[in-house]
C-alpha positions as CSV (number, residue, x, y, z in Angstrom):
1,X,30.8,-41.5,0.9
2,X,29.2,-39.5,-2.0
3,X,27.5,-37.1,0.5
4,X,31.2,-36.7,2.5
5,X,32.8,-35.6,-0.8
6,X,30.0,-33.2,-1.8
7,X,29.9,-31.6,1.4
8,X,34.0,-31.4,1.0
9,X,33.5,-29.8,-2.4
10,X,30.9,-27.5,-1.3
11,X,33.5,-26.1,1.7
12,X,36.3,-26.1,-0.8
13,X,34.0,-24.2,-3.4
14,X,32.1,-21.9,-1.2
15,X,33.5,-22.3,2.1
16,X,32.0,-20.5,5.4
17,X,35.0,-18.4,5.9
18,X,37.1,-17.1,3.2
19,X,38.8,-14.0,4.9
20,X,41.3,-14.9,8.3
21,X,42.7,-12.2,10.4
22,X,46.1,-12.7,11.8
23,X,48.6,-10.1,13.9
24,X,52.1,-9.4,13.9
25,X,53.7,-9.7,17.6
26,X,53.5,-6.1,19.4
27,X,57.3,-6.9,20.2
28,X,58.7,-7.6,17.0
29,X,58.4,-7.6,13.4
30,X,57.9,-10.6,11.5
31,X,59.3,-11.8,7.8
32,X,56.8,-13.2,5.7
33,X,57.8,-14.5,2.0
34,X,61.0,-12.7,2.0
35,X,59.2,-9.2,3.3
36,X,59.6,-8.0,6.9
37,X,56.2,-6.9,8.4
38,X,56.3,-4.4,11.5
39,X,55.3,-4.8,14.8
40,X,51.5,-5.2,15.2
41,X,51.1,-5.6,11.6
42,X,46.9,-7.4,10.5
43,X,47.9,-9.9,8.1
44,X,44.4,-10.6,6.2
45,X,44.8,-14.6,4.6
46,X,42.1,-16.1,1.8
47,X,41.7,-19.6,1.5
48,X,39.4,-18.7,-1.1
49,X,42.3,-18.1,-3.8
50,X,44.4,-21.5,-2.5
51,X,40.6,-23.5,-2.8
52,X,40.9,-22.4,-6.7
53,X,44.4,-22.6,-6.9
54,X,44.6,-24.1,-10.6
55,X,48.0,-25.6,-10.0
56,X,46.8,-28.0,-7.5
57,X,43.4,-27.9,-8.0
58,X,42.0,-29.7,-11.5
59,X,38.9,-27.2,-12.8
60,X,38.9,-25.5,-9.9
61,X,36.0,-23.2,-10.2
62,X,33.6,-26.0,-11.2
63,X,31.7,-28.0,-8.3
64,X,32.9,-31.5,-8.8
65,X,32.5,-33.9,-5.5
66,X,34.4,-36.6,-7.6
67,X,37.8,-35.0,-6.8
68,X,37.4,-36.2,-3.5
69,X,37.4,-40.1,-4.2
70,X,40.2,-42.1,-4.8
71,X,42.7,-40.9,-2.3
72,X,41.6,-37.2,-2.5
73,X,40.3,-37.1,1.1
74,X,43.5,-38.2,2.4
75,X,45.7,-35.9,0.0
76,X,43.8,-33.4,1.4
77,X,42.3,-33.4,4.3
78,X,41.1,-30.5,6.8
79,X,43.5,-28.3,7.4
80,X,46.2,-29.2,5.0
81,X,48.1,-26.7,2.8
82,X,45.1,-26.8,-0.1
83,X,42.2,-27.1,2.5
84,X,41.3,-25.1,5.1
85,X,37.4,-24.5,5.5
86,X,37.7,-23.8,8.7
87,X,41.2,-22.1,9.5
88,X,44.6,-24.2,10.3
89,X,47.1,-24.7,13.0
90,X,46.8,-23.6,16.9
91,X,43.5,-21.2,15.7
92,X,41.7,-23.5,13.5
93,X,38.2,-23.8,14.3
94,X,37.8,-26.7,17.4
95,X,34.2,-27.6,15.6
96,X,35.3,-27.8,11.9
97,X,35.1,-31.7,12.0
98,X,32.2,-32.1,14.4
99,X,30.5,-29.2,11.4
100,X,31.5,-31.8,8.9
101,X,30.1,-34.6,11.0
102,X,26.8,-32.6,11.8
103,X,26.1,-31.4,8.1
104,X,26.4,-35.3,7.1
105,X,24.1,-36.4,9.9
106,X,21.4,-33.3,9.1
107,X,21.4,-33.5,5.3
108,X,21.0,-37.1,5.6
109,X,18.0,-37.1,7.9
110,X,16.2,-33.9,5.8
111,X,17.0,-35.3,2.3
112,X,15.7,-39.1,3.3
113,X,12.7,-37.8,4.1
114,X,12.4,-34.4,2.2
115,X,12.8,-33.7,-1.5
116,X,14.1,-30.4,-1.7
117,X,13.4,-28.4,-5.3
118,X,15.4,-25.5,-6.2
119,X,14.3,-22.7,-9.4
120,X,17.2,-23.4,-11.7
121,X,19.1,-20.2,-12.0
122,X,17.6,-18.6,-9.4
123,X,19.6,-15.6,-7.9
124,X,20.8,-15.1,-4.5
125,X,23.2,-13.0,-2.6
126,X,25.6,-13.9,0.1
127,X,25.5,-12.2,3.5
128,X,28.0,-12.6,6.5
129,X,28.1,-12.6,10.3
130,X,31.0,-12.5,11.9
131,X,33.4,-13.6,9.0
132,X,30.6,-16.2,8.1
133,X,29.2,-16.5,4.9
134,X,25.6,-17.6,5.0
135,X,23.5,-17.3,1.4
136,X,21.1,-14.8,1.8
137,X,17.7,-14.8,-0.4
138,X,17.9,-18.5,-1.7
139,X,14.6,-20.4,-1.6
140,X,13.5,-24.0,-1.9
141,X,10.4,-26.2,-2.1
142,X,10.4,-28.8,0.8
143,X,8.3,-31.7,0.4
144,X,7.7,-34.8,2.6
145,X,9.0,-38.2,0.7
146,X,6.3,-40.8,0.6
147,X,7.4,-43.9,3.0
């Protein structure tokens, strides 16, 4: 449970994709928030700013797994209004739970048999490929648990 809420935190905190492209029809405008958008219109949406959104989300720029216990899986799950890692609706992302699912499985498997050390403040930069945000420079000390 305590690695499914970290792994929740770490999508809602730094999630893979922060930037969504959407289109207006060709045909026909659309009306978005009270404003009318033309024909053909890119729409760019952040789930980025609704992840932080302070009016739903307690301290929202600190990491803090515990958020997700006590009904906070279920008050937000994937895909709700708050929580969207991996898109929502028709054009969500058909692997988002089966990412969630494999992320468990893998960090379970390397960290019970790894210890993984990371410099404290060590700096890294983000990279991305194809809307993907990936950390880019970020190094760590593997070494094989004892049985």
């Amino acid at each position: 449970e305590l690695l499914d809420h970290a792994l929740r935190e770490a999508m809602r905190w730094q999630g893979p994709v922060r930037l969504f492209l959407r289109s207006v029809s060709k045909d026909r405008p659309a009306t978005l928030g009270g404003h009318v958008l033309p024909p053909n219109t890119t729409i760019f949406i952040t789930n980025w700013l609704l992840h932080r959104d302070p009016s739903h989300w307690s301290e929202p720029d600190e990491f803090r797994p515990a958020r997700w216990a006590n009904g906070g899986v279920a008050r937000d799950p994937l895909g709700s209004d708050y929580y969207w890692p991996f898109g929502r609706g028709p054009r969500a992302c058909v692997g988002g739970e089966f990412a969630m699912f494999y992320m468990k499985l893998a960090l379970a498997v390397l960290l019970s048999r790894t210890a993984v050390t990371l410099e404290p403040n060590q700096p890294y930069e983000t990279g991305f490929f194809f809307a993907v945000e990936y950390p880019s420079g970020l190094k760590a000390r593997l070494e094989r648990r004892q049985a």
